[in-house]
C-alpha positions as CSV (number, residue, x, y, z in Angstrom):
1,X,-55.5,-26.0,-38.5
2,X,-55.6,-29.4,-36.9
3,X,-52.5,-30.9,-35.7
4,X,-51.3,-32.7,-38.6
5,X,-52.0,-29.7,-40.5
6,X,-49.3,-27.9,-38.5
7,X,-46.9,-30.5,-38.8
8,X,-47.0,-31.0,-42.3
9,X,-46.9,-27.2,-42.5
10,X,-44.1,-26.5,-40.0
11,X,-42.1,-29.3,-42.2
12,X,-42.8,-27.4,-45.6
13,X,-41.4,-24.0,-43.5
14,X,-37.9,-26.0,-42.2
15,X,-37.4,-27.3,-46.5
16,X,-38.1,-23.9,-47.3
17,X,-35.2,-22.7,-45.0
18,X,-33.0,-25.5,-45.7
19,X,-33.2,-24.8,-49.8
20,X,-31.3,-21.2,-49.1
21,X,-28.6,-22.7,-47.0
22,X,-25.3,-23.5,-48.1
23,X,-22.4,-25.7,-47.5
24,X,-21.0,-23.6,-44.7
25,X,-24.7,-23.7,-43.2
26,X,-25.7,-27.5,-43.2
27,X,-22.3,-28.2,-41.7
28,X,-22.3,-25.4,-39.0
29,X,-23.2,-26.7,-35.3
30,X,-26.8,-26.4,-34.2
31,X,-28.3,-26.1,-30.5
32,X,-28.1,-29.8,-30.7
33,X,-25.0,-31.1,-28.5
34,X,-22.6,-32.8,-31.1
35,X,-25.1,-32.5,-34.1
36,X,-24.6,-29.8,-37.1
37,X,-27.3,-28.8,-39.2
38,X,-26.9,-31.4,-41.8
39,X,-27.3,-34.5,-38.8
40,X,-30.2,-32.3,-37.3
41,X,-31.8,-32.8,-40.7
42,X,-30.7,-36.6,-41.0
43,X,-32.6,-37.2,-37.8
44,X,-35.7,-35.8,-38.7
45,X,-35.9,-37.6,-41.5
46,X,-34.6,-40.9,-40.6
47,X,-37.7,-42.7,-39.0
48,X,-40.0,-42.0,-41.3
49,X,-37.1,-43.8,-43.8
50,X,-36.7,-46.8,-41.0
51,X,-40.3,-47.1,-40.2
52,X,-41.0,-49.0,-37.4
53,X,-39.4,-52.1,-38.2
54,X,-36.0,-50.7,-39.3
55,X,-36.1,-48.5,-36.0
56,X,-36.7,-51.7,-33.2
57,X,-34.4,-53.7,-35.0
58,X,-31.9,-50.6,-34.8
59,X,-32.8,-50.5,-31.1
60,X,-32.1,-53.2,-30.9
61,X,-28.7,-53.4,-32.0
62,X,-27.6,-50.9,-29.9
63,X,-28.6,-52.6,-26.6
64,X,-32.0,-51.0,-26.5
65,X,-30.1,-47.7,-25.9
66,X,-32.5,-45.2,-27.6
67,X,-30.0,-42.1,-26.9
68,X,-27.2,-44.2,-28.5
69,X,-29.3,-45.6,-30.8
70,X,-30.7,-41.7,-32.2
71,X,-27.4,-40.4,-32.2
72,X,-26.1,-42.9,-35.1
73,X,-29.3,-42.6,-37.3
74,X,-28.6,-39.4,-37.2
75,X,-24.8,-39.1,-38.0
76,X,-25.6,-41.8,-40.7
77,X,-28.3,-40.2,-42.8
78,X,-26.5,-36.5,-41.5
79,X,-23.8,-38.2,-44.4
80,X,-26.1,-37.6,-46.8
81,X,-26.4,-34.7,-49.8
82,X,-27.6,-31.4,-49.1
83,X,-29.9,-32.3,-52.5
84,X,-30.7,-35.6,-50.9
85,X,-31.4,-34.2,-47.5
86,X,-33.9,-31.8,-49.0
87,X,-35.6,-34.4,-51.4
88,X,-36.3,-36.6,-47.9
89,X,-37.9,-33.8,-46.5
90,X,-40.3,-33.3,-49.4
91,X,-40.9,-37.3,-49.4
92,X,-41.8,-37.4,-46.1
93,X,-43.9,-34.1,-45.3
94,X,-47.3,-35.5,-44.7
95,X,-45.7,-38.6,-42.9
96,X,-48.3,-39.7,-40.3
97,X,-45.5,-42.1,-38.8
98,X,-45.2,-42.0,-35.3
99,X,-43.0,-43.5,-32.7
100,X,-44.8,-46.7,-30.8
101,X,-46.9,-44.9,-27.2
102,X,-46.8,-41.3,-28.9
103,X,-49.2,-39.3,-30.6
104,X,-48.7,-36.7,-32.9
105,X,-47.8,-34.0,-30.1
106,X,-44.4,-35.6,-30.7
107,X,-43.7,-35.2,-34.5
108,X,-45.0,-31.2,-33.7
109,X,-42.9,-30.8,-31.2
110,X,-39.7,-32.9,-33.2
111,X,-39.9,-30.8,-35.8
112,X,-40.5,-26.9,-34.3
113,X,-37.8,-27.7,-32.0
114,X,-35.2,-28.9,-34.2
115,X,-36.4,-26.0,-36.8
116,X,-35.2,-23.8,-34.2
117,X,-32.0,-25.8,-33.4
118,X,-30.7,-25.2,-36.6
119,X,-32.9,-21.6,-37.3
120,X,-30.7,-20.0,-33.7
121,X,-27.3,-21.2,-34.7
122,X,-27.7,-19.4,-38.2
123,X,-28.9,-16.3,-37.2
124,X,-32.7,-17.4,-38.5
125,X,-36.1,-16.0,-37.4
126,X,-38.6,-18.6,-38.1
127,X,-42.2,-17.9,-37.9
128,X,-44.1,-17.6,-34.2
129,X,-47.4,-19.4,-34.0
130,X,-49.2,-19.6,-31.5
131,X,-51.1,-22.8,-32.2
132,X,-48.5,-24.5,-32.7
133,X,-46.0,-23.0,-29.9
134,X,-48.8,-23.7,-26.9
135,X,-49.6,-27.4,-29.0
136,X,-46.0,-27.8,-28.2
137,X,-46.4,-26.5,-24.5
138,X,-48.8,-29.3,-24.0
139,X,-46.9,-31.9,-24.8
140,X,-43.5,-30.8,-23.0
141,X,-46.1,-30.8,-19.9
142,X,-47.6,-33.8,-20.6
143,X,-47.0,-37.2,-19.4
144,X,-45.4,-38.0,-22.4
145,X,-43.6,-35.3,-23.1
146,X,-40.9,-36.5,-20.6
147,X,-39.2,-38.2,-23.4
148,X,-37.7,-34.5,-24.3
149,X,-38.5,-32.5,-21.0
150,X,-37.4,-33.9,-17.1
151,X,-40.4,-33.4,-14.6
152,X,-38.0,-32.3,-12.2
153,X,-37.1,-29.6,-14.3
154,X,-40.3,-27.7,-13.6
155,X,-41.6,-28.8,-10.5
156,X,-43.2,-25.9,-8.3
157,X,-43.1,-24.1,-11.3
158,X,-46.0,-21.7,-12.7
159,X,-45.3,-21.3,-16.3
160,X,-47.0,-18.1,-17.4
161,X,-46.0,-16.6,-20.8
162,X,-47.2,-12.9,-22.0
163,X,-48.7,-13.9,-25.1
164,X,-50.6,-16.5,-25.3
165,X,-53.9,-18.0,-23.6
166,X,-52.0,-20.7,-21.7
167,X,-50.5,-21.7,-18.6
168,X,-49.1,-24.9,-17.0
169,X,-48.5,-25.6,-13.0
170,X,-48.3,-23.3,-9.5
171,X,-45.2,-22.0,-7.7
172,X,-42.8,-19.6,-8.9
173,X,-43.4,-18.3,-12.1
174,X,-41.6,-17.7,-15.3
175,X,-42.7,-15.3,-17.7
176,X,-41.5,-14.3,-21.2
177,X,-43.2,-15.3,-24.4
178,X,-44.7,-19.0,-25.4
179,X,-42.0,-19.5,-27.7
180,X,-39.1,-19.1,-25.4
181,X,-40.5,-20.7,-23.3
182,X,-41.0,-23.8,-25.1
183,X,-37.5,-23.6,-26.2
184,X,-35.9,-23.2,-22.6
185,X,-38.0,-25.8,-20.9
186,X,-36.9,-28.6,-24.2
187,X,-33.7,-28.2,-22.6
188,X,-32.5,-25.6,-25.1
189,X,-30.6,-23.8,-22.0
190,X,-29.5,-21.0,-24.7
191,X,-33.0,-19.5,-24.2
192,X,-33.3,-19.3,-20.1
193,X,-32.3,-15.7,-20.4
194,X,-35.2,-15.1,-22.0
195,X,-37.3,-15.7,-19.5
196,X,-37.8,-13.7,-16.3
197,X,-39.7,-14.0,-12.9
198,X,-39.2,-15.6,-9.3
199,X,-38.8,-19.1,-10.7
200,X,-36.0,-18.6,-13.8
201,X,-33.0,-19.0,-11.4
202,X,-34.9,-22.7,-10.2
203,X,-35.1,-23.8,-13.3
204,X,-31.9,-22.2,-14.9
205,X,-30.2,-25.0,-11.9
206,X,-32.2,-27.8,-13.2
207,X,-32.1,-27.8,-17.2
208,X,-28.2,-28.7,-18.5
209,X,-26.4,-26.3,-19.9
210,X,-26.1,-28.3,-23.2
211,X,-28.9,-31.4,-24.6
């Protein structure tokens, strides 16, 4: 499965969750400081509705302030219907839009991640693949993955999961598995105590304790 493949895949998965939810569900909080389910949803959908047009000129507007900028997209389309939600999800599953100096490493790792932000919350085991999980590892270590994951956070760091053919940096190490992993170093601070090894408590200090 290339990397598109996953995406669109992983997006199908997170519209097959969201069609069993109810109202209590899409409005409960998810890992996502200040977002509930239904504005978790409203953001991944929102750029692909913008394109890249609607998104600069939203930019824009808010002083070129992309965090202030993501958090209103979100709280507006979040205002949508459940149904409508849902529908925008379907639209937009083999949506090859991607923000301006990324590559598709960021739509894979936008959507598994906020899957699990509103998957945790609820009490919901998503599926645990590989591919996908150490795809997502490589951009979170990657130069551009600093749009979501702080250098700092894992420097001298050897990150070594259990169960999977991949590993990132020297130094202290933190064990545990790939998916964990993934989530704790995205700044999902929820999923530290996960992980174990000489280097958790270094980067337990560095990640904040909400995103």
């Amino acid at each position: 499965m290339d990397i598109w493949e996953m995406i669109f895949d992983q997006r199908r998965q997170l519209t097959s969750i969201l069609e069993t939810l109810d109202d209590a569900q899409w409005n409960a909080s998810s890992l996502c400081t200040d977002w509930n389910v239904r504005e978790v949803v409203g953001h991944l959908v929102s750029y692909h509705e913008l394109g890249t047009s609607g998104a600069m000129l939203r930019w824009a507007l808010n002083g070129f302030n992309f965090n202030k900028m993501n958090a209103k997209v979100a709280k507006t389309y979040g205002k949508r219907s459940s149904a409508d939600l849902i529908g925008l999800m379907r639209k937009h599953t083999e949506s090859r839009w991607i923000a301006p100096g990324l590559g598709p490493g960021a739509p894979l790792t936008d959507v598994v991640l906020h899957t699990e932000d509103i998957c945790r919350p609820l009490g919901i085991t998503q599926p645990k693949e590989t591919a996908k999980v150490c795809a997502v590892l490589d951009f979170l270590v990657g130069p551009q993955g600093k749009v979501i994951t702080q250098p700092a956070w894992l420097a001298g760091l050897r990150l070594a999961p259990h169960d999977a053919d991949w590993s990132w940096g020297s130094g202290s190490e933190v064990n545990g598995t790939a998916f964990d992993m993934m989530v704790a170093i995205s700044g999902r601070y929820v999923a530290i105590d996960s992980l174990t090894g000489d280097g958790v408590d270094q980067l337990r200090s560095r990640v904040p304790a909400s995103i």
